[in-house]
MARLO-742587 format. One record per residue (C-alpha): x, y, z. Coordinates in nm, 2 decimals, always signed. Example, Ala and Ser with C-alpha at 12.3 -4.5 7.8 and 13.67 -1.06 7.14 Angstrom:
<recs>
{rec {+1.23 -0.45 +0.78}}
{rec {+1.37 -0.11 +0.71}}
</recs>
This chain:
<recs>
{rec {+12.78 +11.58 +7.57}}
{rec {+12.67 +11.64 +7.91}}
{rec {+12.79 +11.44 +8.18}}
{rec {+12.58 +11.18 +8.39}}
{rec {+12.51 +11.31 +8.71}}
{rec {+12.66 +11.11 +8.99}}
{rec {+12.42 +10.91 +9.22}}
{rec {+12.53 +11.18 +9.49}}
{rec {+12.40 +11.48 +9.26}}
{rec {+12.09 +11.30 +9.25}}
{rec {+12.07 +11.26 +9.61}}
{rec {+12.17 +11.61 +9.68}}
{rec {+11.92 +11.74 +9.40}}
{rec {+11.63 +11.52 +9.59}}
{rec {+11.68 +11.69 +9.88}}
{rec {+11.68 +12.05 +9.74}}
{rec {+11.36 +11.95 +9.58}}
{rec {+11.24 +11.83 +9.92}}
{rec {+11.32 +12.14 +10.10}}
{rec {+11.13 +12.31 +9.80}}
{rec {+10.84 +12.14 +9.91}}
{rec {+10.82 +12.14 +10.28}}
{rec {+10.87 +12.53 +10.25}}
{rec {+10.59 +12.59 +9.98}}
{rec {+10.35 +12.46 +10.30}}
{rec {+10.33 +12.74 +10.49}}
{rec {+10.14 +12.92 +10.21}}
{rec {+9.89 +12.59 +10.25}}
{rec {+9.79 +12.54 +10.58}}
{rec {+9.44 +12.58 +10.53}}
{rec {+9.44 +12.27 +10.31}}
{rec {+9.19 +12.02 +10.44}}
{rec {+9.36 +11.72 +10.56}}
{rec {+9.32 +11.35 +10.36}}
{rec {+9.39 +11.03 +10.55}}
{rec {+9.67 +10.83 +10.38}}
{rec {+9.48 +10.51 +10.34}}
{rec {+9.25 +10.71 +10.09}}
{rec {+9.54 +10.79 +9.90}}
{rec {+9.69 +10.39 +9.91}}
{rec {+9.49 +10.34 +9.57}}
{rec {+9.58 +10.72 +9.37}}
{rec {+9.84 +10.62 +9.18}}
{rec {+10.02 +10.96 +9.25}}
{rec {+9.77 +11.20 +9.21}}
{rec {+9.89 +11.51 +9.47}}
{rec {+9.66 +11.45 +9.78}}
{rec {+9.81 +11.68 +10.06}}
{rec {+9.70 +11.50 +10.43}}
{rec {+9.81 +11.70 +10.71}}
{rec {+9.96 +12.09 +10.71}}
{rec {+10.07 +12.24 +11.01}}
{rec {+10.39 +12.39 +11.12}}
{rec {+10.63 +12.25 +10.83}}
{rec {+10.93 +12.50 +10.77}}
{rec {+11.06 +12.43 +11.12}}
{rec {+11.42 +12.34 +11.17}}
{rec {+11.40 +11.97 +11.26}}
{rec {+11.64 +12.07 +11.59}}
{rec {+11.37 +12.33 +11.69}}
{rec {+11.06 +12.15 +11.58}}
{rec {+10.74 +12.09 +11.79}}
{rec {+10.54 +11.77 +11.70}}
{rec {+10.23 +11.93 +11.70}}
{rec {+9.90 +11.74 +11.67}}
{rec {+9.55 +11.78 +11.57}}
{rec {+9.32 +11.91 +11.86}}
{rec {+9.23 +11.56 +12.05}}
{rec {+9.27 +11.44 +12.43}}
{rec {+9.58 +11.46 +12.56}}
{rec {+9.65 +11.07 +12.56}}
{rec {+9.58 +11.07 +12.16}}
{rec {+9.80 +11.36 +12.19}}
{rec {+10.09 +11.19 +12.32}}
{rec {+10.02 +10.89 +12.13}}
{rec {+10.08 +11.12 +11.80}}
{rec {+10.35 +11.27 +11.93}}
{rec {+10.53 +10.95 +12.03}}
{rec {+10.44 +10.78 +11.70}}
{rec {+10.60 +11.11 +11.51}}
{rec {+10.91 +11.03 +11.76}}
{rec {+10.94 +10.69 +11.69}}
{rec {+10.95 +10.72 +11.34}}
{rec {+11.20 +10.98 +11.29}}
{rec {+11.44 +10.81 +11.51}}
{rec {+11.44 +10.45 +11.39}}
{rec {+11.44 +10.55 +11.04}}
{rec {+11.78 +10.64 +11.04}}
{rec {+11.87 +10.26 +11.14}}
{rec {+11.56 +10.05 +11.05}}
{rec {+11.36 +10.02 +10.73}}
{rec {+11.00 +10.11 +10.86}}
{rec {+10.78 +9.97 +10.58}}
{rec {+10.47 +10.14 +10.52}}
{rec {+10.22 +10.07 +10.85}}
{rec {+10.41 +10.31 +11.09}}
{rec {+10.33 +10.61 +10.81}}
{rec {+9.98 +10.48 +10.82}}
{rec {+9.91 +10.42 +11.21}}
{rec {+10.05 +10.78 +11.23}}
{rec {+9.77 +10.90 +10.97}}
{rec {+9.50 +10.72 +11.14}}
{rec {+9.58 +10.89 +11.45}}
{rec {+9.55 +11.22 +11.27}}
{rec {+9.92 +11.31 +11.30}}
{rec {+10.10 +11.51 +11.06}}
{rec {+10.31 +11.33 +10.81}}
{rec {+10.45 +11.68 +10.69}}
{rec {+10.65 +11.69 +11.01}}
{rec {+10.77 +11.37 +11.01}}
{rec {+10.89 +11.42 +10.58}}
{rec {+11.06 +11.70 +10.68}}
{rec {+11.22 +11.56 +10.98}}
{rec {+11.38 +11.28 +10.78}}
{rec {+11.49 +11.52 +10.50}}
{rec {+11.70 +11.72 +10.76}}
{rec {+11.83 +11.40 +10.87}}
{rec {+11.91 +11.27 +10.46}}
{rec {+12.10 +11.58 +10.45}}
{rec {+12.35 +11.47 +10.67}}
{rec {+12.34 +11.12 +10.58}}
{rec {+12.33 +11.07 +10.21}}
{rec {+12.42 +10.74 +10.21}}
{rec {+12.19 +10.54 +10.41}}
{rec {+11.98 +10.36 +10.21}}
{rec {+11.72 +10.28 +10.46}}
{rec {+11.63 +10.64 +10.51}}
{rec {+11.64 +10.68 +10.19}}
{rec {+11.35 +10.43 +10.18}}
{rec {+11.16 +10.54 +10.48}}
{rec {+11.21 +10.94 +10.34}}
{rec {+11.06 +10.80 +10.04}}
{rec {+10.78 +10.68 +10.21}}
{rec {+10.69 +10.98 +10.39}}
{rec {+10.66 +11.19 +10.06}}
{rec {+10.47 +10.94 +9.93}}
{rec {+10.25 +10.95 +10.20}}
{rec {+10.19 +11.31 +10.15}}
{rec {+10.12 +11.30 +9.79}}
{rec {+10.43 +11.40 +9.67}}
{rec {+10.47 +11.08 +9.42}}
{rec {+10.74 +11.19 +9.20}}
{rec {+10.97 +11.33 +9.44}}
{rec {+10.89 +11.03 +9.69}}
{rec {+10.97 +10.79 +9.37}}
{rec {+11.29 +10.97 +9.33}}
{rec {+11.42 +10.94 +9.63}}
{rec {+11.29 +10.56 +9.63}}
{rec {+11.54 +10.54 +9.37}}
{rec {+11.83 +10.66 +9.55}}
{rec {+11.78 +10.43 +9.82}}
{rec {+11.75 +10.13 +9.55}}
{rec {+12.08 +10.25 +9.40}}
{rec {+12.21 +10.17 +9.76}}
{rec {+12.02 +9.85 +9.84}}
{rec {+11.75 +9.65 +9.71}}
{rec {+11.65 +9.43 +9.99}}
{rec {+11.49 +9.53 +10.35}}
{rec {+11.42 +9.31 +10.63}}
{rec {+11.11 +9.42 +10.88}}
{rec {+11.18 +9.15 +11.19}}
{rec {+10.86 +9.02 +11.36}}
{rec {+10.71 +9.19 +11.65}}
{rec {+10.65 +8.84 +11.81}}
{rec {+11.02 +8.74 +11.84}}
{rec {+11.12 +8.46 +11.79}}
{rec {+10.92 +8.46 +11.46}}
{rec {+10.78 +8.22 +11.38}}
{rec {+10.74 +8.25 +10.98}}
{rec {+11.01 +8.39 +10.77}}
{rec {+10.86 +8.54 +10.45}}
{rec {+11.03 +8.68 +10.16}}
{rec {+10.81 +8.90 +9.93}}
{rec {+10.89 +9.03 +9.59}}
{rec {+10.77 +9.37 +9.52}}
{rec {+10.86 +9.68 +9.24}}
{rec {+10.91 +10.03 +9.29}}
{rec {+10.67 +10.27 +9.25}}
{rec {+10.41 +10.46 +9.49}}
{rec {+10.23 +10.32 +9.76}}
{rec {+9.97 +10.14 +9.55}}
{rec {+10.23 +9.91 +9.37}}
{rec {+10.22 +9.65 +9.59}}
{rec {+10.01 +9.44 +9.88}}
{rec {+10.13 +9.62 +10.17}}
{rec {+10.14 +9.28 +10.40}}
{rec {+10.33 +9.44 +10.67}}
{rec {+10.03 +9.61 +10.75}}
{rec {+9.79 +9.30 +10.80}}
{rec {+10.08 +9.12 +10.99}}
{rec {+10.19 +9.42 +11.21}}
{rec {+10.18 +9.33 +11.60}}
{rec {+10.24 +8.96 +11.48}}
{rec {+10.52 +8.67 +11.42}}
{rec {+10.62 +8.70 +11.08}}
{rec {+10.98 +8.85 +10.99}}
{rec {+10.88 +8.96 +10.65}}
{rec {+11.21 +9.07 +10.38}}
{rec {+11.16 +9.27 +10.10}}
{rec {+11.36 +9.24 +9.77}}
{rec {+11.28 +9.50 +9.53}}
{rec {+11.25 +9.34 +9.14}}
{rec {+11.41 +9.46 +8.85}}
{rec {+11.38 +9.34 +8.50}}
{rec {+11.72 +9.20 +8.50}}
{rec {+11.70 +9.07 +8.82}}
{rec {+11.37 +8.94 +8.93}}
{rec {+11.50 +8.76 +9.18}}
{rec {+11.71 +8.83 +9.45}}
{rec {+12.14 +8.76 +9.34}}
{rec {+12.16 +8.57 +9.67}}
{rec {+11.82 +8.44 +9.81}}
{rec {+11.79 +8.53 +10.23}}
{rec {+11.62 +8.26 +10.45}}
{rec {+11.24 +8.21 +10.39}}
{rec {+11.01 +7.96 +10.45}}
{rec {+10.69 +8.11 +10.18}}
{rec {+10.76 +8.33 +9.90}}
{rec {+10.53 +8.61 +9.83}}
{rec {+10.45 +8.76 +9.52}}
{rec {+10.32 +9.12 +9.60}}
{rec {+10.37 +9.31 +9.27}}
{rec {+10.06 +9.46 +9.10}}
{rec {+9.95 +9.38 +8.75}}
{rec {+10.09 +9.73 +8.56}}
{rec {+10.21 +9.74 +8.22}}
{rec {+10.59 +9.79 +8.37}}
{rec {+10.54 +9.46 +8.59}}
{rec {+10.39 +9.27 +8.33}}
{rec {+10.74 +9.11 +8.20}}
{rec {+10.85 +9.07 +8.51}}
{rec {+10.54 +8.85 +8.58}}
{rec {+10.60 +8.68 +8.31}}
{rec {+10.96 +8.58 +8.39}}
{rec {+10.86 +8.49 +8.73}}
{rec {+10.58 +8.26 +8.61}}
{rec {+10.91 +8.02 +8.46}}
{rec {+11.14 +8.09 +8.76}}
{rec {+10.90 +7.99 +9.02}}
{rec {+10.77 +7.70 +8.87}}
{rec {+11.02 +7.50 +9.00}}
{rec {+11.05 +7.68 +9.33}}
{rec {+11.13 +7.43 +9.65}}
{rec {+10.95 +7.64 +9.89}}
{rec {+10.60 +7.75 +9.89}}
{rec {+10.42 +8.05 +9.75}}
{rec {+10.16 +8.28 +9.78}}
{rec {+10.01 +8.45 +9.48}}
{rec {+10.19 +8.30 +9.21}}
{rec {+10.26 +8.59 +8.95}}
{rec {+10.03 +8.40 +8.66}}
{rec {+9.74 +8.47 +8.83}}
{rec {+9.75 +8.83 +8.93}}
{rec {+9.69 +8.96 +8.61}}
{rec {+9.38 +8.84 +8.68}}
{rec {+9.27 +9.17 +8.96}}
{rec {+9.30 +9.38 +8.64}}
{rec {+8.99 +9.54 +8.60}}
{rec {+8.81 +9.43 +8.27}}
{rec {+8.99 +9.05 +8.34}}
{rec {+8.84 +9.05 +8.61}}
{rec {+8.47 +9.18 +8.49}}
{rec {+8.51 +8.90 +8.25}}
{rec {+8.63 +8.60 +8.46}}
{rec {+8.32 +8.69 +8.71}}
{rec {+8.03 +8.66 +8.48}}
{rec {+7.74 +8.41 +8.51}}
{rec {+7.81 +8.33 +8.83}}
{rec {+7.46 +8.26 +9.07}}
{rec {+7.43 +8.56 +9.31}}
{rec {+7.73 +8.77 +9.16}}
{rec {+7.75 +9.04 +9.00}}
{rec {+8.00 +9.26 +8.85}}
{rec {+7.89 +9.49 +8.54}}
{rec {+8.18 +9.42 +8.23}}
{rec {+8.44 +9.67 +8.27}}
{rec {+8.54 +9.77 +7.91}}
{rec {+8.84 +10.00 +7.81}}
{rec {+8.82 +10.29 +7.54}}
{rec {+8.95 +10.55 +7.37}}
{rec {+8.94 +10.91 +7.44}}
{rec {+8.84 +11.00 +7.05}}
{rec {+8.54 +10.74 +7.08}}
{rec {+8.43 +10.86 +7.38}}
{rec {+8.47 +11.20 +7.24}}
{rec {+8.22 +11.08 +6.91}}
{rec {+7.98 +10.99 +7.18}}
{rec {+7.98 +11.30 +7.34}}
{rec {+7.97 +11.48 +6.98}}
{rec {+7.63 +11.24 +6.91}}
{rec {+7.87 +11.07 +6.65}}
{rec {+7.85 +10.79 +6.79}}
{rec {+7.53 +10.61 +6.99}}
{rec {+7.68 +10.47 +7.35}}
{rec {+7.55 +10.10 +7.29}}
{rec {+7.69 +10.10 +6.94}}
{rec {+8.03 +10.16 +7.15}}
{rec {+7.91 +9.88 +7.43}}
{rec {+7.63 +9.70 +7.38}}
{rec {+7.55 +9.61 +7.75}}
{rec {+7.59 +9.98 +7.83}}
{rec {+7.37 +10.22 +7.92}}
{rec {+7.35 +10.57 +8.07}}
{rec {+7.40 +10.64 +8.36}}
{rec {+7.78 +10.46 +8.31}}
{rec {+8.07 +10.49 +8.56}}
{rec {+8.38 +10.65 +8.38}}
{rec {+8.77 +10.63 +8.53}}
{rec {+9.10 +10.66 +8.35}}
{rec {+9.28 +10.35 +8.33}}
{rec {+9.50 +10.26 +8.61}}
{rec {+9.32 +10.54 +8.86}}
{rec {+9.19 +10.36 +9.19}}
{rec {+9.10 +10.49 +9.52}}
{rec {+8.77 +10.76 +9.29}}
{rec {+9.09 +10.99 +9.13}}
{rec {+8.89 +11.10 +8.88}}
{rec {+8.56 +10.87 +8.89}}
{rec {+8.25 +10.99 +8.84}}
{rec {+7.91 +10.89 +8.70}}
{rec {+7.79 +11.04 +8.37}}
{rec {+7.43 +11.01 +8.29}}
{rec {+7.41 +11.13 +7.93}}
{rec {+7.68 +11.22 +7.64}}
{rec {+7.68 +11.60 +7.75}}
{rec {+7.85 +11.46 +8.09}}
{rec {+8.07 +11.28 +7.90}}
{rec {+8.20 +11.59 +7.72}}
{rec {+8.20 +11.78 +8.05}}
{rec {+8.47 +11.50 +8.23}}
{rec {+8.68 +11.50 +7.91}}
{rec {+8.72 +11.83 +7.93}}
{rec {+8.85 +11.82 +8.31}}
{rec {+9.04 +11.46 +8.25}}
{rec {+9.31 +11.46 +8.00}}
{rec {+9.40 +11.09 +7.98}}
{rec {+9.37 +10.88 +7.65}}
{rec {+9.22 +10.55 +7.78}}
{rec {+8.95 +10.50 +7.99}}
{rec {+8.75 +10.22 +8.18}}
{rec {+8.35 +10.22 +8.11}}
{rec {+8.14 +10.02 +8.27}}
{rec {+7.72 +10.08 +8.34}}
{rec {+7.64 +10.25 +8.70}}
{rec {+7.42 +9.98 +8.92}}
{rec {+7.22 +10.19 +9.20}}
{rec {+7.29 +9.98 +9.52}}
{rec {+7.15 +10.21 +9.76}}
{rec {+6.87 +10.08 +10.10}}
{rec {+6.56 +10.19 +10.16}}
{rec {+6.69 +10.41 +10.32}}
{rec {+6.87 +10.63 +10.07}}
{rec {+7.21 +10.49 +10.23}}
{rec {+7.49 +10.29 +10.02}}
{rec {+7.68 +10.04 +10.21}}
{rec {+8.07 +9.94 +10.10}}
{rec {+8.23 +9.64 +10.24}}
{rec {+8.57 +9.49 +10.25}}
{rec {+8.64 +9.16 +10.28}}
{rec {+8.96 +8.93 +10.24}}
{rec {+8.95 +8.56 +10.10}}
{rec {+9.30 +8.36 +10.25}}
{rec {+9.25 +8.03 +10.13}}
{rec {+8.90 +8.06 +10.03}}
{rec {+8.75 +8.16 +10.37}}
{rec {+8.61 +8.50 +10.40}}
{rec {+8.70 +8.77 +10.67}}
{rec {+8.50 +9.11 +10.71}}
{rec {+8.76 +9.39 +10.72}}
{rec {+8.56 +9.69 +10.75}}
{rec {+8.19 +9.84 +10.64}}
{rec {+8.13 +10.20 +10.54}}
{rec {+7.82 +10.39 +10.52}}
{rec {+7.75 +10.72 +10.33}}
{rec {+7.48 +10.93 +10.15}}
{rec {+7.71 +10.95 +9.83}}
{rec {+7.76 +10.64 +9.58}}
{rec {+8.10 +10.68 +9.59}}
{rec {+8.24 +10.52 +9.92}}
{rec {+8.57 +10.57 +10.09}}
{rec {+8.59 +10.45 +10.44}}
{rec {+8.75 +10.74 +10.54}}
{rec {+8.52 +11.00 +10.42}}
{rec {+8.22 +10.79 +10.47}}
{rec {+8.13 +10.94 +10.86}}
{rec {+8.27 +10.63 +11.03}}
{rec {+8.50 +10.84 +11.27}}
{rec {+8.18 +11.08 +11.41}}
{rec {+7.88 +10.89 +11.36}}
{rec {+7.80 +10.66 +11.63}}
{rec {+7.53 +10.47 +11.48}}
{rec {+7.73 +10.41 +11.13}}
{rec {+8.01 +10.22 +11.37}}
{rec {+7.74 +10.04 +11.54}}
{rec {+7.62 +9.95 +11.22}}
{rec {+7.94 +9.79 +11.14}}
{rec {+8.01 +9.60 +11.45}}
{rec {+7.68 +9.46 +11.34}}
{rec {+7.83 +9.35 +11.01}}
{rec {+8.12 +9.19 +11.12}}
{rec {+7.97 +8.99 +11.47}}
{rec {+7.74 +8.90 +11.19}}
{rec {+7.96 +8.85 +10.95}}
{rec {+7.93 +8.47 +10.91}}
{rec {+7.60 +8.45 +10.82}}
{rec {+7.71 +8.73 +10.54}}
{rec {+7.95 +8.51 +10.41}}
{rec {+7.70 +8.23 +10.41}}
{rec {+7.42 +8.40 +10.17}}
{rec {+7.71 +8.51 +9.99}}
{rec {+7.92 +8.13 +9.95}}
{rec {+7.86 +8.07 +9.55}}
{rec {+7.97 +8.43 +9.48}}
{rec {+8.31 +8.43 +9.72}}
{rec {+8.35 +8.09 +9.58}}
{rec {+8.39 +8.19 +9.25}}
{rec {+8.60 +8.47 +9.34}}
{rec {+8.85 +8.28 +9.48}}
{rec {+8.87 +7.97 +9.23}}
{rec {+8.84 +8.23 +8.90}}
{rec {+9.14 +8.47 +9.03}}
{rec {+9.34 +8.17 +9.15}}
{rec {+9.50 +8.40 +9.44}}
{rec {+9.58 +8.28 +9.78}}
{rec {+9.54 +8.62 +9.95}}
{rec {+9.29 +8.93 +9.80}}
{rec {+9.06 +9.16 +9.85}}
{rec {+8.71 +9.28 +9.75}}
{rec {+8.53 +9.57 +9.76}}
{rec {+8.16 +9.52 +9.70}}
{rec {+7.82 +9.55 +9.80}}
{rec {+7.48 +9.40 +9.81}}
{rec {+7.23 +9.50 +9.50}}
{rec {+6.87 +9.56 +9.58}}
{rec {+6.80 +9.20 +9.44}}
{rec {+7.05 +9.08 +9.66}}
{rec {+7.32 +9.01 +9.47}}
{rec {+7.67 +9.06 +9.59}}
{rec {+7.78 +9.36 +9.36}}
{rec {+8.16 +9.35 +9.35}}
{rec {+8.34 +9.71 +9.24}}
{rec {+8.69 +9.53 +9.21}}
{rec {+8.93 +9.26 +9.36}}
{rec {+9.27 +9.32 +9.41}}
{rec {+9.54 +9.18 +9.61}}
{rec {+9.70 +9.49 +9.69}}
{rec {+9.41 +9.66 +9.93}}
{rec {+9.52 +9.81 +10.29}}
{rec {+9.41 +9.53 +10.56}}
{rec {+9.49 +9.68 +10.91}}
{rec {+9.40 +9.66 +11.28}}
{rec {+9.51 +10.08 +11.33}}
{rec {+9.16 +10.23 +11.41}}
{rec {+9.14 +10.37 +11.77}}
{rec {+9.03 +10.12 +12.00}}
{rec {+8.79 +10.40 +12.18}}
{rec {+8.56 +10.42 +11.88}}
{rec {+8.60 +10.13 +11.72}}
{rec {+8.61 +9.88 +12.04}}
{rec {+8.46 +9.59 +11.80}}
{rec {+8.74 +9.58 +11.55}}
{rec {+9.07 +9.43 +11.70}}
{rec {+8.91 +9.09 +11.77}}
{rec {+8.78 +9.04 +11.40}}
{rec {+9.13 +9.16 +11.25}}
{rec {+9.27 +8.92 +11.48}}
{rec {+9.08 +8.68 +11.33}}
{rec {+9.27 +8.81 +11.01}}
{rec {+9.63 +8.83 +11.08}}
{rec {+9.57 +8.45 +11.26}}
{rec {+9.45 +8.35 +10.97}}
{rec {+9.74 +8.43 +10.72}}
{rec {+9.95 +8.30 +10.99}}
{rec {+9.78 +8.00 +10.88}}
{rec {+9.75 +7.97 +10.55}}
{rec {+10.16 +8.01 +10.66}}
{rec {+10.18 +7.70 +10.89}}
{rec {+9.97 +7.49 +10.67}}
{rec {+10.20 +7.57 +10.34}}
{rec {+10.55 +7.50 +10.58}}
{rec {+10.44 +7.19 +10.79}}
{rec {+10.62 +6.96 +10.48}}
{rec {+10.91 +7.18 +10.46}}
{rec {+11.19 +7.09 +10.73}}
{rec {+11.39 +7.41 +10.71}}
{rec {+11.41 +7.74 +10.59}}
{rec {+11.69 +7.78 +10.26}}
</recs>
């Protein structure tokens, strides 16, 4: 019988695998780059961002940078710095990885950087964590998981201390392992701010932590997956009798999943959201053999139809189909057994153009996060133009100085969101339908809220994202004003 390979095998065999990858890039550095927050939602699907110069030894390495003015430049180049040299001594979280992306540095640097430095430090579990991190951010999810393991044999709970000191809130969150779309990634909304947020990583056995730190809220930032799901469901009993506050208490958050939520948002005045149903692979195969008529599988359906693989986000592998030989097309490309169907809604202007917004409900009340604009149905804010197209910006800073009035037309609809889901803190992507309608694509608690755009084109921002983090902050206050002091 084969012997169990000791936590430092793993470690060393993570890193061999690491230095596998960072080698294979030199054959791909023609790769167009993706921006991490596109890849937040991919559930691990390999999205490469930035390759340039990886291979390097990290004691002769250049931090190079894509070709901007010089101050961007040295902004990347100090961001790169900063990152390689606290994580040996500070877990990072996931907002330094994703200021660096939106700057347009190269996360391939900074993974291999930190791999040279896990070489010689196998046993520090925070680099372990912020290593994993970085590969994650690359699109490497099964190493980066891997070596998320490692630092979760070491440690299971990391403390990321306010940039506002003293802080003034002391949150604990629960979250699970997994890639970068497991959880709500709250240090991101509440970077630059006064909250000292700890981490504690769940386990089935151990939901919560064996010795609780100080905390003033509890936060439940797990997402509804079919691993989490019993761990929800013992943390619906162990918090019911919780003496501190919470936000997003774990009953509720099965209700983001897709067709739950299709279902809880129906008949609601000035809402709409077509009914998300999951199926097979072998009945969407009879309807793409003519076996099978398309309403007899969904009566409400209709081509054309939106297809996705259950538990894909972020477009990995959605498309529309408009007739059963498309269907038999995408099955051919997309090998997974269940998928989510749901009827395609044209919400195009008059002008040809779609419109995407997100927007977060904290507490009820509605704040405007960002708008994207794009020629193609399919809208990710990243590749929607809004970084070289003047008048798409302007368009936005439009949308959110006007965003009150938005939210107005809108009340019944955002209502409902927020008293159907039950969650203190999420997100929704959506749009408005030629009748008017706001037409929500999904609600999740787990989207990328962030104030990281540069300030030169996107002067407008900072002041409505403000508006944001102040108003977690609080929804914080207002849950701790009859508490006296933190356990």
């Amino acid at each position: 019988m084969a012997a169990t390979p000791s936590p430092l095998d793993s470690r060393s065999a993570c890193i061999v695998q690491g230095v596998g990858v960072v080698s294979d890039v030199a054959e791909r550095r023609s790769e167009r780059p993706l921006h991490l927050e596109s890849a937040l939602r991919a559930n691990g699907r390999g999205q490469a961002l930035r390759v340039n110069h990886i291979g390097t030894p990290h004691s002769a390495m250049t931090l190079t940078t894509s070709p901007t003015r010089d101050s961007q430049q040295a902004e990347v180049a100090e961001l790169c710095q900063a990152i390689i040299e606290r994580s040996a001594f500070a877990y990072l979280g996931l907002a330094p990885f994703l200021r660096l992306s939106v700057r347009d540095g190269d996360l391939r640097q900074v993974a291999q950087a930190l791999l040279a430095n896990a070489t010689q430090d196998q046993d520090n579990a925070v680099l372990w964590m912020n290593l994993a991190t970085a590969f994650l951010s690359i699109g490497e999810r099964s190493l980066g998981v891997s070596m998320q393991e490692q630092g979760l044999l070491l440690q299971r709970q990391f403390h990321l201390p306010a940039s506002l000191q003293p802080a003034r809130f002391h949150v604990l969150m629960l979250v699970a392992p997994g890639d970068l779309a497991e959880n709500t990634p709250l240090d991101c909304l509440i970077e630059s701010g006064a909250v000292d947020l700890t981490l504690y990583y769940v386990t089935p056995e151990a939901p919560l932590p064996p010795e609780l730190p100080s905390h003033d809220v509890l936060v439940v930032g797990l997402s509804d997956t079919e691993k989490n799901r019993p761990i929800l469901k013992r943390l619906e009993s162990l918090l019911a009798g919780w003496d501190r506050p919470a936000i997003n208490l774990p009953q509720y958050i099965p209700n983001v999943e897709r067709n739950t939520a299709s279902e809880l948002l129906q008949d609601v005045p000035g809402l709409l959201m077509p009914l998300t149903h999951q199926v097979a692979r072998e009945h969407l195969e009879e309807v793409a053999r003519g076996a099978l008529d398309l309403t007899a599988l969904q009566n409400d359906c209709r081509f054309p139809i939106i297809l996705r693989p259950v538990g894909s986000h972020a477009g990995r592998d959605l498309v529309r189909v408009d007739d059963a030989a498309g269907i038999a097309s995408y099955l051919v490309a997309v090998p997974d057994g269940e998928f989510y169907l749901s009827r395609f809604i044209d919400y195009s202007g008059t002008d040809g153009l779609f419109r995407k917004y997100r927007i977060v409900l904290i507490a009820g009340q509605p704040f405007a996060c960002h708008m994207a604009v794009s020629s193609d149905w399919m809208i990710h804010y990243v590749n929607a133009g809004m970084y070289v197209d003047d008048h798409k910006r302007a368009e936005e800073a439009e949308f959110m100085a006007d965003f009150s009035e938005f939210a107005r037309r809108h009340r019944t609809a955002l209502d409902a969101v927020f008293q159907r889901c039950g969650l203190d803190y999420i997100g929704i992507d959506c749009a408005v339908s030629r009748e008017g309608e706001l037409l929500i694509f999904e609600v999740d608690h787990a989207m990328v809220v962030h104030a990281m755009d540069p300030e030169d084109l996107f002067p407008y921002k900072q002041v409505h994202m403000l508006k944001v983090r102040r108003a977690f902050e609080d929804l914080l206050s207002s849950l701790i004003a009859p508490q006296l002091q933190p356990i």
